[in-house]
Backbone of each chain as ProteinMPNN parsed JSONL, in Angstrom:
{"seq_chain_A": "XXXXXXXXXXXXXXXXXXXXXXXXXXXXXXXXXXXXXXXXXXXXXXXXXXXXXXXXXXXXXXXXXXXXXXXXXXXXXXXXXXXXXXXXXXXXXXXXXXXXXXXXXXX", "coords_chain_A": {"N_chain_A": [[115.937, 41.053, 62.948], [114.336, 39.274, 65.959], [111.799, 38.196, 67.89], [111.045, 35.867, 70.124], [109.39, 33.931, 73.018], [110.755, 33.351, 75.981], [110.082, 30.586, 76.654], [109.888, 28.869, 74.162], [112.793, 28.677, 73.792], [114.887, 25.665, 74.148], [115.094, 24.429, 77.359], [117.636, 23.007, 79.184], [118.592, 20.029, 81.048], [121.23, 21.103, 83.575], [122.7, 19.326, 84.939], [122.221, 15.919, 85.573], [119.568, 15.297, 87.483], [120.231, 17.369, 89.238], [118.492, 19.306, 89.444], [118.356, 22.069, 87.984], [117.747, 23.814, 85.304], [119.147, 25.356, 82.232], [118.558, 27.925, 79.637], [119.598, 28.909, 76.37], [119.835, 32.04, 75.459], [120.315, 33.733, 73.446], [121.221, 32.614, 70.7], [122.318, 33.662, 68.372], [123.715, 36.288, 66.963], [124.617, 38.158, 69.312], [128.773, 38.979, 69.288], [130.101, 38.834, 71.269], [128.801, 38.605, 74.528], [126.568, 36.282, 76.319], [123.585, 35.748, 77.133], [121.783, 33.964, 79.361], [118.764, 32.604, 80.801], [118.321, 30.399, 83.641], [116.343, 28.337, 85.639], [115.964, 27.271, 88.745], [115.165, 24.679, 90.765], [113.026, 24.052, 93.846], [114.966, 23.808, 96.927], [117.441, 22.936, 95.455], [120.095, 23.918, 93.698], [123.423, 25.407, 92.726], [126.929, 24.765, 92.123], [129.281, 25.019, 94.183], [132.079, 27.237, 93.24], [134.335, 28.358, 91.455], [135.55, 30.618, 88.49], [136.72, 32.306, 85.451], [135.368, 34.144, 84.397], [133.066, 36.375, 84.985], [130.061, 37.141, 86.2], [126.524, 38.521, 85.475], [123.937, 39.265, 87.053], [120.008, 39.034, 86.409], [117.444, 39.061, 88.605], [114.258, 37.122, 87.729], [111.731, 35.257, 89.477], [111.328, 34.309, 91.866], [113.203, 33.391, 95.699], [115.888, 33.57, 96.86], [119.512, 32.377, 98.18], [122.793, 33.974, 97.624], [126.209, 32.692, 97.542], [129.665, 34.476, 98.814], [132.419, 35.502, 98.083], [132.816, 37.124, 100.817], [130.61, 36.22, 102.296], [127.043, 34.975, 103.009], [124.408, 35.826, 101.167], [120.974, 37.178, 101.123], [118.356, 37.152, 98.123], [116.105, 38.678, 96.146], [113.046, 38.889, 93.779], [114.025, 41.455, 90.836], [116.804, 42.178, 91.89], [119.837, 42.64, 91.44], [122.702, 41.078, 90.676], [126.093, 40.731, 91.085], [128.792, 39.402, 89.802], [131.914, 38.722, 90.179], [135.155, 37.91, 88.12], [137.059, 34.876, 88.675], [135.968, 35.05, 91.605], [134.421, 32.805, 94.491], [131.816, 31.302, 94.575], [128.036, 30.517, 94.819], [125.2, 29.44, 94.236], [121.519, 29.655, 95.703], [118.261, 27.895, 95.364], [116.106, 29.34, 98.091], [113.207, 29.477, 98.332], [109.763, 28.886, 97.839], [108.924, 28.084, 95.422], [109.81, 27.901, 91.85], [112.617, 29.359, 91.456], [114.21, 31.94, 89.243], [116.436, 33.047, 86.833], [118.075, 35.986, 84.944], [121.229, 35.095, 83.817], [123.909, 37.093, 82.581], [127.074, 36.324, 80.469], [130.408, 36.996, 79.497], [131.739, 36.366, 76.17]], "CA_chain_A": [[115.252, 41.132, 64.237], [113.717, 38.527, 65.98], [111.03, 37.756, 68.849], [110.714, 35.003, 70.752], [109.325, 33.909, 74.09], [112.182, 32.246, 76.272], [109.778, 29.292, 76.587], [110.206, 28.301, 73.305], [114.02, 28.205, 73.987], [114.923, 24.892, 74.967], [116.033, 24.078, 78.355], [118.635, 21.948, 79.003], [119.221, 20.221, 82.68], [123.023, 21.223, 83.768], [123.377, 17.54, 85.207], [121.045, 15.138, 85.506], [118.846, 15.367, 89.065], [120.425, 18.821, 89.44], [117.256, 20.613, 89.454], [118.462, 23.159, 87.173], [117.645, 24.004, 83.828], [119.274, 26.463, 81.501], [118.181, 28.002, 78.06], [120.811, 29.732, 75.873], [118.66, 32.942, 75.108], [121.016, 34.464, 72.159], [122.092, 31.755, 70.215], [123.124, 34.155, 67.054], [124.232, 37.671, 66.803], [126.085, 38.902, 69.732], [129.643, 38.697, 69.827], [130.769, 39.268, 72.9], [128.511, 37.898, 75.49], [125.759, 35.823, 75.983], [122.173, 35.352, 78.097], [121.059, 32.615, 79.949], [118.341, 32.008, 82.01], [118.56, 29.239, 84.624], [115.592, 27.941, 86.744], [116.589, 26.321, 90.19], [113.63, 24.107, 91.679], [113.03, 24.419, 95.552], [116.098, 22.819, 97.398], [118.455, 23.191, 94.268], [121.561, 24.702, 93.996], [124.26, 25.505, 92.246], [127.911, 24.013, 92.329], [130.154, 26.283, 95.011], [132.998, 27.072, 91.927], [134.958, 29.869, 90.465], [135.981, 30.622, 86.854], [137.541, 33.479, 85.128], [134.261, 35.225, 83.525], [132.129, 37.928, 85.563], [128.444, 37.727, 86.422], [125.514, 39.724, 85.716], [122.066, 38.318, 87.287], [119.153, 39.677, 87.026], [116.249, 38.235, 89.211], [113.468, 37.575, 87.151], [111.19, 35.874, 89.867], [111.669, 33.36, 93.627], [113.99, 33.785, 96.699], [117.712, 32.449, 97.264], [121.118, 32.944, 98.859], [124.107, 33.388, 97.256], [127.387, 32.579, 98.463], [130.329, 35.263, 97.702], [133.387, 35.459, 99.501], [132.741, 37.674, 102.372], [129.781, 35.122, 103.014], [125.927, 34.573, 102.319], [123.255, 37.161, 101.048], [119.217, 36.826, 100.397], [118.09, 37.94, 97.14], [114.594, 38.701, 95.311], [112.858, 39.727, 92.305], [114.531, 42.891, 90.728], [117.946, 42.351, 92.265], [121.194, 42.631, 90.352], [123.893, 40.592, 91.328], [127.248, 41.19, 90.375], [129.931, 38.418, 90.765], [133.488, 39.273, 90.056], [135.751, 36.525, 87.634], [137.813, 34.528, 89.957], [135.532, 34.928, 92.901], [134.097, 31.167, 94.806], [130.073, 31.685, 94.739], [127.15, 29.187, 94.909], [123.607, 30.191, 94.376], [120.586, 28.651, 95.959], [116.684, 28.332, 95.701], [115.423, 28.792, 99.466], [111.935, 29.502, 98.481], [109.282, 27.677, 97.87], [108.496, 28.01, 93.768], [111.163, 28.268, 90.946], [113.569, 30.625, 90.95], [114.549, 32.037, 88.193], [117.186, 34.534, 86.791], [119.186, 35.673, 84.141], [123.121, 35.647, 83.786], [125.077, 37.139, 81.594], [128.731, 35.947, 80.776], [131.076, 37.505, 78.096], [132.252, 35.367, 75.22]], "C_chain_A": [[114.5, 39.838, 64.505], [113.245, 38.439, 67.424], [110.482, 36.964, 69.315], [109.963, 34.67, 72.534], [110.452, 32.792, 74.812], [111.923, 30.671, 76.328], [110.201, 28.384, 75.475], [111.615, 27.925, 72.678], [114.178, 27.216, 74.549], [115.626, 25.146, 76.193], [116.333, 22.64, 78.707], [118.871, 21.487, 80.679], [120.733, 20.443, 82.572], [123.414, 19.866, 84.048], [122.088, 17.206, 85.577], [120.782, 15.351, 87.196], [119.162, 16.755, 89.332], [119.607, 19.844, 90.213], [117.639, 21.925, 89.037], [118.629, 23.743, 86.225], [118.371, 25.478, 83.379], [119.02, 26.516, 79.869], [119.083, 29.43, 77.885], [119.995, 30.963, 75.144], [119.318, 32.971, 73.515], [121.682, 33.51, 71.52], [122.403, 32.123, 68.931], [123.088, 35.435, 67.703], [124.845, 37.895, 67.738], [127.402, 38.122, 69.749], [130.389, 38.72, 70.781], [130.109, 38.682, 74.157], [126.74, 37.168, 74.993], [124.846, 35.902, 77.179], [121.717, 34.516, 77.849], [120.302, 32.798, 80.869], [117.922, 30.561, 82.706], [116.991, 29.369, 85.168], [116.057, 26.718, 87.725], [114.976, 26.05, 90.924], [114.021, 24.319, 93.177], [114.122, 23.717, 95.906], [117.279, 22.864, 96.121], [119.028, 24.297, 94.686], [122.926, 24.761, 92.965], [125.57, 24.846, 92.296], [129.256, 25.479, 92.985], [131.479, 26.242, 94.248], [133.234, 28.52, 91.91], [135.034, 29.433, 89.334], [136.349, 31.977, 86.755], [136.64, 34.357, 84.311], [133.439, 35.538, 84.729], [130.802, 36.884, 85.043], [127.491, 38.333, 86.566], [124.168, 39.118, 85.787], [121.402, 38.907, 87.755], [117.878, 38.542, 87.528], [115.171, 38.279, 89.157], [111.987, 37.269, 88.377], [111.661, 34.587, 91.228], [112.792, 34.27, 94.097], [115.385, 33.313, 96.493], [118.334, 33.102, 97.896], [122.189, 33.049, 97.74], [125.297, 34.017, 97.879], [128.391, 33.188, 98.236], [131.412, 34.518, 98.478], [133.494, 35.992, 100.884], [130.976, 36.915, 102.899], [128.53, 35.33, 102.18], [124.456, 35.856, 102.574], [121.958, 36.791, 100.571], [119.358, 37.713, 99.125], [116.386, 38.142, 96.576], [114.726, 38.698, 93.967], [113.528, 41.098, 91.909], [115.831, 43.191, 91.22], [118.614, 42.199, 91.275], [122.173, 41.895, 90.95], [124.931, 40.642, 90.574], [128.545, 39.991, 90.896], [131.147, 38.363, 89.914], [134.388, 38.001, 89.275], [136.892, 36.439, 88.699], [136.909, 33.961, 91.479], [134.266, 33.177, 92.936], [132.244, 31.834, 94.969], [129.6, 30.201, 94.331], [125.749, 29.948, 95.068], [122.687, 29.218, 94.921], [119.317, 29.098, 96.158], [116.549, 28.145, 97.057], [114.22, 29.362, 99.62], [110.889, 28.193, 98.314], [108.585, 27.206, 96.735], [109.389, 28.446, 93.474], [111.587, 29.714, 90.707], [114.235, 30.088, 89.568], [115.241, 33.451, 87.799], [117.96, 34.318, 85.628], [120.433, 35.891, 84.152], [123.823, 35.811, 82.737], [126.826, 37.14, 81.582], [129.289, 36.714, 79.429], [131.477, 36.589, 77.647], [133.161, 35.673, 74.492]], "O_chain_A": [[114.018, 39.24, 63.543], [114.12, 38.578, 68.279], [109.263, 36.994, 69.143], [110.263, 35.605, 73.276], [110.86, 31.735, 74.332], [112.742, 29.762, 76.189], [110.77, 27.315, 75.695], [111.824, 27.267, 71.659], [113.739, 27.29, 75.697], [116.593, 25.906, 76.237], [115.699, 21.589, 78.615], [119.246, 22.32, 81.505], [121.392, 20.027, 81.618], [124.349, 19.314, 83.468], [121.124, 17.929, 85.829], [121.695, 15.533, 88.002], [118.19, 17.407, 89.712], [119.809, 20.703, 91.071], [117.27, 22.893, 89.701], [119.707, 24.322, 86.096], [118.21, 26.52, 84.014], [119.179, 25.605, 79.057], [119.27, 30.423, 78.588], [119.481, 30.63, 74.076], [118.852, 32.32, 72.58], [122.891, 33.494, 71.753], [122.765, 31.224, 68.172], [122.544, 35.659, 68.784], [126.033, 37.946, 67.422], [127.43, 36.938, 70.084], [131.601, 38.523, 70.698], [130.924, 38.208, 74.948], [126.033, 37.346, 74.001], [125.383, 36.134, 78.262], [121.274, 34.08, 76.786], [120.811, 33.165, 81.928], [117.189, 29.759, 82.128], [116.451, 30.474, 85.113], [116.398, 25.568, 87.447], [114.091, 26.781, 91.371], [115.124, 24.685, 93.584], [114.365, 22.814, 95.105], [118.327, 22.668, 96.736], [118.79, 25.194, 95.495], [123.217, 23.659, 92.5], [125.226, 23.755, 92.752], [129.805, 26.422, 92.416], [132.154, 25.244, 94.5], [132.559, 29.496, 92.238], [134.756, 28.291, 88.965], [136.337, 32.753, 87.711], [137.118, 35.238, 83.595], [133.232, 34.576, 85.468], [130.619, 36.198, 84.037], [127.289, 38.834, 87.672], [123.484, 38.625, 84.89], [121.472, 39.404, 88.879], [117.521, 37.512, 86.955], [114.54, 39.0, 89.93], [111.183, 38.185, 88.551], [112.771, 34.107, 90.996], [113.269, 35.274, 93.568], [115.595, 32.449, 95.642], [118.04, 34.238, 98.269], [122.35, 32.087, 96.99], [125.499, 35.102, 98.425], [128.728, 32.777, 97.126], [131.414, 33.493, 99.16], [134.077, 35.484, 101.842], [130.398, 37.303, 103.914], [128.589, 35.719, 101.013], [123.876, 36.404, 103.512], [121.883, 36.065, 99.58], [120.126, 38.665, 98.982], [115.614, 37.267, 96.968], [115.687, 38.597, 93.204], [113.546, 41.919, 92.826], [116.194, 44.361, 91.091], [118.177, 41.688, 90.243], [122.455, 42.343, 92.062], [124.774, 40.601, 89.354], [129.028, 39.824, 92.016], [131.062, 37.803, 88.821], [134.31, 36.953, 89.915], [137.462, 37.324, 89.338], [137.079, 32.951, 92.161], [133.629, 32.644, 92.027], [131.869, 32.848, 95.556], [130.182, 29.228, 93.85], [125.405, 30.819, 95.867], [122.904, 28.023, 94.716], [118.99, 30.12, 96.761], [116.778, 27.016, 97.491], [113.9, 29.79, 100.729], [111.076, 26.998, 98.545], [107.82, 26.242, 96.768], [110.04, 29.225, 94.171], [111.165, 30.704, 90.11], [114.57, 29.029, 89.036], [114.899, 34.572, 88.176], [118.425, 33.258, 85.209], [120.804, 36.999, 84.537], [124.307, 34.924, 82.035], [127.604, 37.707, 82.349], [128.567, 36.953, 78.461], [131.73, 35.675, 78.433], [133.61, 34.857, 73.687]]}, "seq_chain_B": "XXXXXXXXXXXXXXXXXXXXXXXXXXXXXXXXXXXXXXXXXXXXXXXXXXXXXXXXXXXXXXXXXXXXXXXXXXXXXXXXXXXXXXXXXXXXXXXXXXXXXXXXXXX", "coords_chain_B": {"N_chain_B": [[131.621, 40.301, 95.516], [128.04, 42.233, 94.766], [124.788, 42.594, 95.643], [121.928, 44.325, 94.624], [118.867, 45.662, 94.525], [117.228, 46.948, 91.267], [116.122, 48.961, 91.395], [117.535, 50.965, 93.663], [119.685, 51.729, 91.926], [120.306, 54.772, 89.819], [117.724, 56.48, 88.043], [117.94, 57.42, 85.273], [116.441, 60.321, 82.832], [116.112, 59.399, 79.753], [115.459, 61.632, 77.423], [114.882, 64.899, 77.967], [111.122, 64.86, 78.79], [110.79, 62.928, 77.013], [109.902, 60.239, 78.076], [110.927, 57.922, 78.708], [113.488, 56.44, 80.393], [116.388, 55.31, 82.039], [118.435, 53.047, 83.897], [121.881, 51.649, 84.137], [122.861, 48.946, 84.86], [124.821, 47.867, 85.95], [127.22, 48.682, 87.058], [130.242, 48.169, 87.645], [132.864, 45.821, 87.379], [132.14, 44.416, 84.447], [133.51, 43.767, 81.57], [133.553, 43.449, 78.653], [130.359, 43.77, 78.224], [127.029, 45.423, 78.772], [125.125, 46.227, 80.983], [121.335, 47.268, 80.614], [118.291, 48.831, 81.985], [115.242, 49.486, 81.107], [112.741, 51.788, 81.483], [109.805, 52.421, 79.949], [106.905, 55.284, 79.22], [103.449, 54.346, 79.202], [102.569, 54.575, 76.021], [104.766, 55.989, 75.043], [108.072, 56.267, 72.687], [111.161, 55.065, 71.604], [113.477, 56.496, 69.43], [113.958, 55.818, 66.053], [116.323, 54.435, 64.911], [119.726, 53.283, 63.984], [122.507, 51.644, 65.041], [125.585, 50.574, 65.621], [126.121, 49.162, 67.083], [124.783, 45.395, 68.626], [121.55, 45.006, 70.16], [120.478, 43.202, 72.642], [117.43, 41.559, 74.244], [115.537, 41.662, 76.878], [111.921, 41.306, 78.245], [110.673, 42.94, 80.633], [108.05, 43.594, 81.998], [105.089, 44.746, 80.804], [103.374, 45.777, 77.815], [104.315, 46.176, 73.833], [105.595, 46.985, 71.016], [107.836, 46.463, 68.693], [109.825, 47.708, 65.792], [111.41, 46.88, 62.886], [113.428, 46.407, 60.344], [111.755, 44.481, 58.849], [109.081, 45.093, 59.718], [106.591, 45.549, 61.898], [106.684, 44.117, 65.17], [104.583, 42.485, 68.265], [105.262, 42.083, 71.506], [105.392, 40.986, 74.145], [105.755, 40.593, 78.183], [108.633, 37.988, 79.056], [109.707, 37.928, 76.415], [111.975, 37.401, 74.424], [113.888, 39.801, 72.376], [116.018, 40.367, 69.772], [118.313, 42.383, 68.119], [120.355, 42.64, 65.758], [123.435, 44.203, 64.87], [123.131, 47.462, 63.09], [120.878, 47.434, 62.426], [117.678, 49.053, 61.376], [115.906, 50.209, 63.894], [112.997, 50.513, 66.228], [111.152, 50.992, 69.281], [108.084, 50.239, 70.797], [105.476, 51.474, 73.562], [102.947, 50.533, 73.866], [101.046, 49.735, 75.374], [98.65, 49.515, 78.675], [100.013, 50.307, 80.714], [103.392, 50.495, 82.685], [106.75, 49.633, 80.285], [108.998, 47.551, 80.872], [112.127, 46.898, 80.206], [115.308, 44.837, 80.157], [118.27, 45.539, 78.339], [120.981, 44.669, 76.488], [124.19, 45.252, 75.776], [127.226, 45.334, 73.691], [130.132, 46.44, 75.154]], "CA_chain_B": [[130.011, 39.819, 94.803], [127.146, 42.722, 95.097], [123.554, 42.217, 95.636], [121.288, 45.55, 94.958], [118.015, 45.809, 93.647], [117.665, 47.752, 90.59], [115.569, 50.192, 91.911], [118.929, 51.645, 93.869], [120.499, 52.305, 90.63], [119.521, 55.92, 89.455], [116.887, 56.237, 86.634], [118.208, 58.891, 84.147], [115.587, 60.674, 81.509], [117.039, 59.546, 78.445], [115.684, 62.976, 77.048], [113.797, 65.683, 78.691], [109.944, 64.864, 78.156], [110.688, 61.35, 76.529], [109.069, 59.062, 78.79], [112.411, 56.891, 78.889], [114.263, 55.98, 82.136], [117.286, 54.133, 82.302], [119.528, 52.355, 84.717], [122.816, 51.531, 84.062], [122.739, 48.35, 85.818], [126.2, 47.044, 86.164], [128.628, 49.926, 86.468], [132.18, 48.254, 87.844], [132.893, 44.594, 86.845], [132.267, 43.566, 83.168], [134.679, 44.157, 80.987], [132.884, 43.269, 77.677], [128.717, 44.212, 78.11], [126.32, 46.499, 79.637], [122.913, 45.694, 81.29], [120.501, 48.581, 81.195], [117.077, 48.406, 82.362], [114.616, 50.434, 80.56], [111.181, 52.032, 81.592], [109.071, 53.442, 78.609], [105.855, 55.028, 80.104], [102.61, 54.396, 77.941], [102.452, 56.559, 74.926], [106.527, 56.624, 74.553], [108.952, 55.356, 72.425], [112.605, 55.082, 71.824], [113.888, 56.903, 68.269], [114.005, 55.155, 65.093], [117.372, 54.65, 64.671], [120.468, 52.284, 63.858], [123.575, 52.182, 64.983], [126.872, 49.541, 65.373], [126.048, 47.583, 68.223], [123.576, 44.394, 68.491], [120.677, 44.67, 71.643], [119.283, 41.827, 73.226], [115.734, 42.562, 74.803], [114.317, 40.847, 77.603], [110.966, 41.709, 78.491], [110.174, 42.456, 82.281], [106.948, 44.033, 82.123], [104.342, 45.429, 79.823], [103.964, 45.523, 76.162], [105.164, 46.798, 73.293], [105.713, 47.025, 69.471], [109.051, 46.949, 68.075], [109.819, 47.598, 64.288], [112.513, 46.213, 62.483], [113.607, 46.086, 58.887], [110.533, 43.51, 58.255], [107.932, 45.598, 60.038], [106.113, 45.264, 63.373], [105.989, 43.061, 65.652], [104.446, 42.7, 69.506], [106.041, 41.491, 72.468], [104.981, 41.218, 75.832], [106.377, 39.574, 79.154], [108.889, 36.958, 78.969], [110.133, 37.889, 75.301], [113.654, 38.322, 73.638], [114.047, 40.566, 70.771], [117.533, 40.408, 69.102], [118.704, 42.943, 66.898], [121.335, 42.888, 65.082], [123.96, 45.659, 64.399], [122.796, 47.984, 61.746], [119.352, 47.327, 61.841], [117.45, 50.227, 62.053], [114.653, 49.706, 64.977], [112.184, 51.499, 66.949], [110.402, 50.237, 70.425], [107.207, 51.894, 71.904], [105.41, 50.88, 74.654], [101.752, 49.924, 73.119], [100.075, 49.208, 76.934], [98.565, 50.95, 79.632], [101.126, 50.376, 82.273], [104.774, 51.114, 82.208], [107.021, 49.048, 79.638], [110.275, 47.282, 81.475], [112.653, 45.688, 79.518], [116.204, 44.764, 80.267], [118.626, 45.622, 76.781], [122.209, 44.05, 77.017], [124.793, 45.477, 74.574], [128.641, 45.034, 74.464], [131.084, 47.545, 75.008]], "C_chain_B": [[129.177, 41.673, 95.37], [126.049, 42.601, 94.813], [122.928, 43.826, 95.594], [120.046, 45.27, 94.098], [117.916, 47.263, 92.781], [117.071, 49.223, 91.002], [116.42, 51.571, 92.642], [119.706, 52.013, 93.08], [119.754, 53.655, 90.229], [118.926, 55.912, 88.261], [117.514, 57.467, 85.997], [117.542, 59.1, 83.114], [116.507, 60.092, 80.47], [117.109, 60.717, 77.489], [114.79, 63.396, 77.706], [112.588, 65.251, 78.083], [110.219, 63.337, 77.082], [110.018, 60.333, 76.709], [110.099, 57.994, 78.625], [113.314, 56.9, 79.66], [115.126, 54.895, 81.68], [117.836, 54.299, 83.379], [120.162, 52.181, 83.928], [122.908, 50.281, 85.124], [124.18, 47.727, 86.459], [127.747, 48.013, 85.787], [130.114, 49.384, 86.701], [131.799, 46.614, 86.887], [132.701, 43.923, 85.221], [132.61, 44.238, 82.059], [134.239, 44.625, 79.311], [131.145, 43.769, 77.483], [128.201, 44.726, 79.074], [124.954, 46.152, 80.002], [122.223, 46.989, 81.916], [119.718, 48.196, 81.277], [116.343, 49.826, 81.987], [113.565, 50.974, 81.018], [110.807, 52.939, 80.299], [107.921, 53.595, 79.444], [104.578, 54.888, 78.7], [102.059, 55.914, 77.478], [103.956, 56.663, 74.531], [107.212, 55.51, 73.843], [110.066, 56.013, 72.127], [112.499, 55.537, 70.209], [114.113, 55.629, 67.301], [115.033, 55.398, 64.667], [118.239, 53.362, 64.368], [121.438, 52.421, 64.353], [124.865, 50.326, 65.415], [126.648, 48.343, 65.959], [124.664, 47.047, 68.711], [122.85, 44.955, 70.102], [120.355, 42.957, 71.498], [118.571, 41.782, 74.316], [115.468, 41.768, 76.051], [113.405, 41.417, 78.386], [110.456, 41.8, 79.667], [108.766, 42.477, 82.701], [106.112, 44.973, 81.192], [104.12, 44.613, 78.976], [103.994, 46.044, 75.527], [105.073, 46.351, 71.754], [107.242, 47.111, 69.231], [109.165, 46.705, 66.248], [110.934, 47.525, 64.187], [112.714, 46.557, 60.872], [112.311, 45.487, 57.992], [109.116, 43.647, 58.689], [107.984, 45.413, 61.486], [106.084, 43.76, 63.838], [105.541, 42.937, 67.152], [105.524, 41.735, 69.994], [104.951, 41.944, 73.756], [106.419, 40.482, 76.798], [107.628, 38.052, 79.251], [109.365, 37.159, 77.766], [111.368, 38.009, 75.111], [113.534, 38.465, 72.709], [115.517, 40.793, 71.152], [117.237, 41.037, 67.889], [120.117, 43.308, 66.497], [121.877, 44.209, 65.107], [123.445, 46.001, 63.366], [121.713, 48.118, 61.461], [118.624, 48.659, 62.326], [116.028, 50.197, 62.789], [114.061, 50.903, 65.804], [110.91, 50.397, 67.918], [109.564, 51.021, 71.02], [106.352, 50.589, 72.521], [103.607, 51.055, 74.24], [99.867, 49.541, 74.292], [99.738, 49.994, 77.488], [99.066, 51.379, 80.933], [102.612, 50.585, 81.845], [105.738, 49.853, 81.652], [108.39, 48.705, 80.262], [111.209, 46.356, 80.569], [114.301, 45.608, 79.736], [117.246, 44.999, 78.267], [120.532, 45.593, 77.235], [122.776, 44.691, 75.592], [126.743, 45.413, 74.842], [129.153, 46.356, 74.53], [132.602, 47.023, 74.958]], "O_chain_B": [[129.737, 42.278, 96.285], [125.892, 42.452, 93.602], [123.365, 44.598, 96.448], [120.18, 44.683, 93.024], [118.29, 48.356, 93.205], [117.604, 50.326, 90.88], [116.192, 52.756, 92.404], [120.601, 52.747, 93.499], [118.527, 53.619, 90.323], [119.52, 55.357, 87.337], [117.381, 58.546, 86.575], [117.739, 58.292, 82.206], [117.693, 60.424, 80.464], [118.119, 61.014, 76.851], [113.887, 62.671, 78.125], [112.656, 65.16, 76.857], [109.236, 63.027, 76.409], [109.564, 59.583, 75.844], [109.553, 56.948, 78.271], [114.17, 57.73, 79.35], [114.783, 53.859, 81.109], [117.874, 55.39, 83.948], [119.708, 52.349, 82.796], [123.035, 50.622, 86.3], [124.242, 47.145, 87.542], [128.665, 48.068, 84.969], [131.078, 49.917, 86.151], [130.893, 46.359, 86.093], [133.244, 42.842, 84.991], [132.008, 45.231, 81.65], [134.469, 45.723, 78.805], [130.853, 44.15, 76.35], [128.682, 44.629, 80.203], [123.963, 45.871, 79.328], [122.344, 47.55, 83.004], [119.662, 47.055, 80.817], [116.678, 50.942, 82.384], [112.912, 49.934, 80.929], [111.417, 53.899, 79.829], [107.602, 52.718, 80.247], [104.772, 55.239, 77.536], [101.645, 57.028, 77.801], [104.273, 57.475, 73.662], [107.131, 54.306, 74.09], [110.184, 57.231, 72.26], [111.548, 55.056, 69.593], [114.42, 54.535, 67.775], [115.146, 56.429, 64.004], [117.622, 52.301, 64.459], [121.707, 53.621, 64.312], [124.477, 49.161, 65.332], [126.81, 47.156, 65.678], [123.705, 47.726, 69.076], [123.577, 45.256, 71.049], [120.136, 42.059, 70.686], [119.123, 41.978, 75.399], [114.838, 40.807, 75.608], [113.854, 42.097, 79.309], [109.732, 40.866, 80.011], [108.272, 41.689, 83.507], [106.645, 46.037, 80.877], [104.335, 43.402, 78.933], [103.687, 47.144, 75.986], [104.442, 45.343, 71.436], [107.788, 48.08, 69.757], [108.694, 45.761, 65.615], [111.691, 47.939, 65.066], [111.735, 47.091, 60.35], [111.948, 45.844, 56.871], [108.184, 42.902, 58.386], [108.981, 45.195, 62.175], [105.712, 42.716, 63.303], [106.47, 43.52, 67.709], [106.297, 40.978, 69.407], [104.149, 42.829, 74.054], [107.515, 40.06, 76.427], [107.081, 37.009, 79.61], [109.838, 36.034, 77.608], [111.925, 38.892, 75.763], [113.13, 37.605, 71.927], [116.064, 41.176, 72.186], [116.469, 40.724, 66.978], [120.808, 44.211, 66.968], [121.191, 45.214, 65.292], [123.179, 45.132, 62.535], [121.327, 48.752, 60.479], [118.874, 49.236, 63.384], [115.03, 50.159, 62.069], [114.589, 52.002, 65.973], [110.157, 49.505, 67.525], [109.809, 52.077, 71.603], [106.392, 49.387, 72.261], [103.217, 52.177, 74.562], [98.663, 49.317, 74.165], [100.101, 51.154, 77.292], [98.801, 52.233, 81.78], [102.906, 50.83, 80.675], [105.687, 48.886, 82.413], [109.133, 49.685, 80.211], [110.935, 45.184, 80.311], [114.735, 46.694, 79.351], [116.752, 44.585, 77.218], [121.126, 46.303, 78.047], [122.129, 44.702, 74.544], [127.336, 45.445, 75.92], [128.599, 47.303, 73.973], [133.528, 47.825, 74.838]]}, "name": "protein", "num_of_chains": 2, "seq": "XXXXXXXXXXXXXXXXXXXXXXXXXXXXXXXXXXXXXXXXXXXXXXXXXXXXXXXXXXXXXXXXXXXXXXXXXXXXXXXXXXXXXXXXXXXXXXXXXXXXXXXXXXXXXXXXXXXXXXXXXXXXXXXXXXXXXXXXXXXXXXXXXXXXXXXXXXXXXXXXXXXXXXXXXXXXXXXXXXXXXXXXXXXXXXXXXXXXXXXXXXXXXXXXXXXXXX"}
């Protein structure tokens, strides 16, 4: 067993200027998937992309959009988002303090 | 894509008189893992038990005690507890408000 706070997980920028850090929560024991949470600074954004692994994000705390295929939805704190492998999405902070959320992918 | 907050997901007793609420947060889409969302109310905890498949904790709200193999330890806000398969654990809710914690496991 082990207890950490996520702070003390590093975060990593995705690309440089980006404005968006991620820390690899589980970096031993499960096999099968993993948790990440991301923070997106104000104006940051994601990269409008598919891939072939599923999304599960929960919204720990800011505003955004994200982009599916049948178009663009607000989100909060406490939302679930669900994004389908295959499908074109793009997330974005449009508040005005860091969003932040976690996603889980299978491995 | 779907956007819902979790609150729209139905809470189910985990046992009559328990003080344990789950969601089921992610019923179609992922193939490999499950994201439940827990409420413990203060005063309750989850059985002291083990069984095959690893959790991984993240802490939405409250706090909490979880025991492990190597004893106690707290948590609050912002934490991940990883436990291994096999380990035999027990989580109670230690505060005087209600204990939220997201618990990811594969299937």
């Amino acid at each position: 067993m082990r207890v950490i706070s996520y702070e003390e997980v590093e975060a990593k920028e995705v690309e440089e200027g980006s404005k968006i850090r991620i820390r690899w929560l589980n970096t031993g024991g499960s096999k099968n998937f993993a948790v990440r949470l991301f923070e997106i600074e104000p104006g940051g954004y994601s990269p409008h992309h598919s891939h072939s692994w599923e999304h599960e994000i929960f919204v720990l705390e800011g505003n955004g959009t994200v982009i599916g295929n049948e178009g663009a939805e607000a989100f909060s704190i406490g939302d679930m988002i669900s994004i389908p492998s295959e499908e074109t999405h793009q997330i974005k902070n449009t508040g005005k303090s860091s969003l932040k959320f976690l996603c889980i992918i299978p491995k």
